[in-house]
GUZATI-936371 format. One line per 3 residues: number of its first residue (from 1); for each residue x, y, z negated of N, C-alpha, C, CB. Coordinates in nm, 2 decimals. Glycine has a CB too. Example, Ala and Ser with C-alpha at 12.3 -4.5 7.8 and 13.67 -1.06 7.14 Angstrom:
// residues 2
1	1.32:-0.57:-0.78:1.23:-0.45:-0.78:1.32:-0.33:-0.78:1.13:-0.45:-0.90; 1.28:-0.22:-0.71:1.37:-0.11:-0.71:1.29:0.00:-0.79:1.41:-0.06:-0.57
END
This chain:
// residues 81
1	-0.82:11.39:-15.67:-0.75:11.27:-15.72:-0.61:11.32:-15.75:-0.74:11.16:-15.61; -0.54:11.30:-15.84:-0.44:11.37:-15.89:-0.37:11.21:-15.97:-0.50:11.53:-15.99; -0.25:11.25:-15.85:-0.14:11.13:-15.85:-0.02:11.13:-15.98:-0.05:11.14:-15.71
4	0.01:11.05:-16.03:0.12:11.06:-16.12:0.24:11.05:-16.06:0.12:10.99:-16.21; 0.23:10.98:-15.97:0.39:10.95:-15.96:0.44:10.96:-15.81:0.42:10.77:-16.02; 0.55:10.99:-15.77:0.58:11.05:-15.64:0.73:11.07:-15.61:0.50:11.19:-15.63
7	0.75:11.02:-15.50:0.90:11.03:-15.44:0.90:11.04:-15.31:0.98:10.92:-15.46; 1.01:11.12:-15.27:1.04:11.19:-15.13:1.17:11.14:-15.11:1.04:11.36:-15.12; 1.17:11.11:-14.95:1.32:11.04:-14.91:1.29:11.12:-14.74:1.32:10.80:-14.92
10	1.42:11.17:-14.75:1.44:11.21:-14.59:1.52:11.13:-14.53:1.49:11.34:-14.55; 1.53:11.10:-14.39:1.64:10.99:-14.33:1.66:11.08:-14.20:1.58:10.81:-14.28; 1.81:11.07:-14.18:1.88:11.11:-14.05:1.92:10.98:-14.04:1.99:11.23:-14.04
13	1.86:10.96:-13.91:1.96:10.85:-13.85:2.03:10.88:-13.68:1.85:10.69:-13.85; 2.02:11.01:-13.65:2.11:11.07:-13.60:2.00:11.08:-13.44:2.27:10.97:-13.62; 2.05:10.98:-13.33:1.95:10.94:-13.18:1.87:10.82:-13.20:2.06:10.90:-13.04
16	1.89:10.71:-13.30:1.80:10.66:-13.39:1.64:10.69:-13.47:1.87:10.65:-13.46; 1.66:10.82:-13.49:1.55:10.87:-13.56:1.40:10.83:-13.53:1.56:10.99:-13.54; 1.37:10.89:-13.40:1.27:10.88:-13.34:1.22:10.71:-13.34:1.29:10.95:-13.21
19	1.29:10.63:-13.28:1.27:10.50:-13.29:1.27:10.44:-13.39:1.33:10.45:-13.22; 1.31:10.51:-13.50:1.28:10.42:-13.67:1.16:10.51:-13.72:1.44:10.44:-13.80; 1.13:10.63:-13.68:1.01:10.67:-13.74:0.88:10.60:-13.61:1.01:10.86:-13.77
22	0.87:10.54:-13.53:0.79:10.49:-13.48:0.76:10.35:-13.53:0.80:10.52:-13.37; 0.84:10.28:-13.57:0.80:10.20:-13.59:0.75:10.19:-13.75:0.88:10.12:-13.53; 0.83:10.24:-13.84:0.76:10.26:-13.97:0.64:10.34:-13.95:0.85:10.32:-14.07
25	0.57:10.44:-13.90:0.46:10.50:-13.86:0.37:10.41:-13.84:0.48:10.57:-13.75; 0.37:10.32:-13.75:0.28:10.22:-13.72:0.25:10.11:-13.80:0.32:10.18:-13.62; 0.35:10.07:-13.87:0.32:9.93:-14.00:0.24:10.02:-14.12:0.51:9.84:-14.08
28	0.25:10.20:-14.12:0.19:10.24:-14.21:0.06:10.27:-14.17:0.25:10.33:-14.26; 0.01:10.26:-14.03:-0.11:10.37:-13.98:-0.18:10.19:-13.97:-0.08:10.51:-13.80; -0.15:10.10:-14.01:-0.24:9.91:-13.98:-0.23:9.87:-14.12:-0.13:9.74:-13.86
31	-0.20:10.01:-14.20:-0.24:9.94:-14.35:-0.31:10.04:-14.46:-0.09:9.88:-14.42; -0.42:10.02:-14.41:-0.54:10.12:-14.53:-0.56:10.08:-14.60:-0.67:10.17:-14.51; -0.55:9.94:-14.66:-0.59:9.92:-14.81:-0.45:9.95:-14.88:-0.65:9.76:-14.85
34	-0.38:10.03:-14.83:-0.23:10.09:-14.91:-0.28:10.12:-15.03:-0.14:10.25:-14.85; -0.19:10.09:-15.16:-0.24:10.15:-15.29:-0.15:10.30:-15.33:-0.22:10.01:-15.41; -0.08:10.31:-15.23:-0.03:10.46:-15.25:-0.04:10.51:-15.09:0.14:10.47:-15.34
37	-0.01:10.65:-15.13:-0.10:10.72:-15.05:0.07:10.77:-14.97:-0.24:10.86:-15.16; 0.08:10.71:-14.84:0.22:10.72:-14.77:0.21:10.77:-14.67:0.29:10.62:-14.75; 0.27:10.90:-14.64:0.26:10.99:-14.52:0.46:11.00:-14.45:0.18:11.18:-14.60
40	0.45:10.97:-14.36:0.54:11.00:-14.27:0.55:11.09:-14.15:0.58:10.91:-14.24; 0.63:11.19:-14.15:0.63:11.29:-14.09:0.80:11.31:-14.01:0.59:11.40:-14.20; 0.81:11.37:-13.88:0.91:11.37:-13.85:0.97:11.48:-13.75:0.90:11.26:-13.81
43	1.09:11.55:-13.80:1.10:11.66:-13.74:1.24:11.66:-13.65:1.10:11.77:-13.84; 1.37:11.70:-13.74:1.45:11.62:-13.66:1.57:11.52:-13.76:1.52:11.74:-13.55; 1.43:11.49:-13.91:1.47:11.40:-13.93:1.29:11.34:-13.99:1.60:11.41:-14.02
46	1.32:11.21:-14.01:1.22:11.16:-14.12:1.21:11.21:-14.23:1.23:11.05:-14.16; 1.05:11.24:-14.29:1.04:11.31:-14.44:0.93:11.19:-14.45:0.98:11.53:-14.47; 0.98:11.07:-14.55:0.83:11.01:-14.66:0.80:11.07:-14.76:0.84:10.88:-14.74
49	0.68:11.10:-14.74:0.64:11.09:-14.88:0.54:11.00:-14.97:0.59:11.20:-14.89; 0.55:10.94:-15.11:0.49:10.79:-15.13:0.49:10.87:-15.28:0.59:10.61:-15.08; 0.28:10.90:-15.28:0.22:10.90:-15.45:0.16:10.77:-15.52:0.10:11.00:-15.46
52	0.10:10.78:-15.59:0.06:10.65:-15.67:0.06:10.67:-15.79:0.14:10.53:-15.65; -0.07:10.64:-15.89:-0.13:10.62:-16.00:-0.07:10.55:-16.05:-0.24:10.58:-16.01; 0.01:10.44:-15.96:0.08:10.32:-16.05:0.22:10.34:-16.03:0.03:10.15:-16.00
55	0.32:10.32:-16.12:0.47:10.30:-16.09:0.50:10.16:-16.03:0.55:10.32:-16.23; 0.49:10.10:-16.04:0.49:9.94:-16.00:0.48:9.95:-15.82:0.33:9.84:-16.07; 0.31:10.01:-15.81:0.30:10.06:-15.63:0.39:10.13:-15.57:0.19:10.15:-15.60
58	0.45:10.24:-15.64:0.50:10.33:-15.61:0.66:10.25:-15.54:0.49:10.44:-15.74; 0.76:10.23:-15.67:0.84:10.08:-15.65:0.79:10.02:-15.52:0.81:9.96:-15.78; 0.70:9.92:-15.49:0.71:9.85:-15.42:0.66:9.86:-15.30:0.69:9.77:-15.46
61	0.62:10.05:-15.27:0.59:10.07:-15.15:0.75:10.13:-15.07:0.46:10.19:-15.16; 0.79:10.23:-15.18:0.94:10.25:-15.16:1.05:10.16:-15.07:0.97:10.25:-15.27; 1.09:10.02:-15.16:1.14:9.92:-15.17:1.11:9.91:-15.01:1.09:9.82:-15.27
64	0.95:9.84:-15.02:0.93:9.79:-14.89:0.97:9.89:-14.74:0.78:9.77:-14.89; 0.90:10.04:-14.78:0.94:10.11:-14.67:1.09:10.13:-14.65:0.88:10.24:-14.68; 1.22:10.14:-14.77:1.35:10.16:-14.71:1.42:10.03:-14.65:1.44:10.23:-14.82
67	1.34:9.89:-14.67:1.37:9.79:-14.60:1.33:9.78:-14.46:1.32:9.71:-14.66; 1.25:9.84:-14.47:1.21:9.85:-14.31:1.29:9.98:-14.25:1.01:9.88:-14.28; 1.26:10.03:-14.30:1.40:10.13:-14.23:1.55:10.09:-14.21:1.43:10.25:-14.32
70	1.59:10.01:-14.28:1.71:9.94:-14.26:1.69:9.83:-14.12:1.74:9.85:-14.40; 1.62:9.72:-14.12:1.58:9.65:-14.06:1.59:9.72:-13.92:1.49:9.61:-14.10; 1.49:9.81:-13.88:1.46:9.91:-13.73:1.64:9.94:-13.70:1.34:10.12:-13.77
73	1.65:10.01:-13.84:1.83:10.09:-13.78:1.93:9.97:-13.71:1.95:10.16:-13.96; 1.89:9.89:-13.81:1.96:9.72:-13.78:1.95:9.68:-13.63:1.87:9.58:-13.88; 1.84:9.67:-13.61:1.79:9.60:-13.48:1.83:9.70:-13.34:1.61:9.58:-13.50
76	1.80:9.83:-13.34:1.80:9.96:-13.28:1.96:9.88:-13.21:1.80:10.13:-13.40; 2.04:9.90:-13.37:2.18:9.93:-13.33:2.26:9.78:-13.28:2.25:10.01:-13.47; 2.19:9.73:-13.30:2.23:9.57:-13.23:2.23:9.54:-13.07:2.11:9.46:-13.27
79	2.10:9.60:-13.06:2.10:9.64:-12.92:2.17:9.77:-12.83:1.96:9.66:-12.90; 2.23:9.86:-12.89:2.29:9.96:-12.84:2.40:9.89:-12.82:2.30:10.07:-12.92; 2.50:9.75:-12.87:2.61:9.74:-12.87:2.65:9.68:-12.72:2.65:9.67:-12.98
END
């Protein structure tokens, strides 16, 4: 299968990390009918990676995943205060 379209995003979110790649991990690993093909990986930062046949998918897997990354960081740091 050979993807057209493809974008990589790494995130430091510093002592944050770990707790924002778990929870994006998990909303990705309860959704197999994904129409692009989204792998998250985490070292001592987040690396996505998000392919797709379609630009449109691609867009609105993105979108969706750096919203949810905001949201986690959001919530994380609400509670740290």
């Amino acid at each position: 299968m050979t993807l057209n379209f493809s974008a990589k995003v790494t995130v430091d979110a510093k002592k944050k990390t770990r707790a924002i790649f778990d929870s994006i991990n998990t909303d990705n690993e309860f959704y197999p009918e994904n129409p692009t093909k989204t792998d998250f990986k985490i070292n001592k930062k987040i690396m996505i990676s998000i392919e797709s046949d379609h630009l449109p998918h691609l867009r609105a897997n993105l979108n969706s995943t750096l919203r949810l990354i905001q949201a986690s960081y959001d919530t994380i740091d609400s509670v740290d205060d």
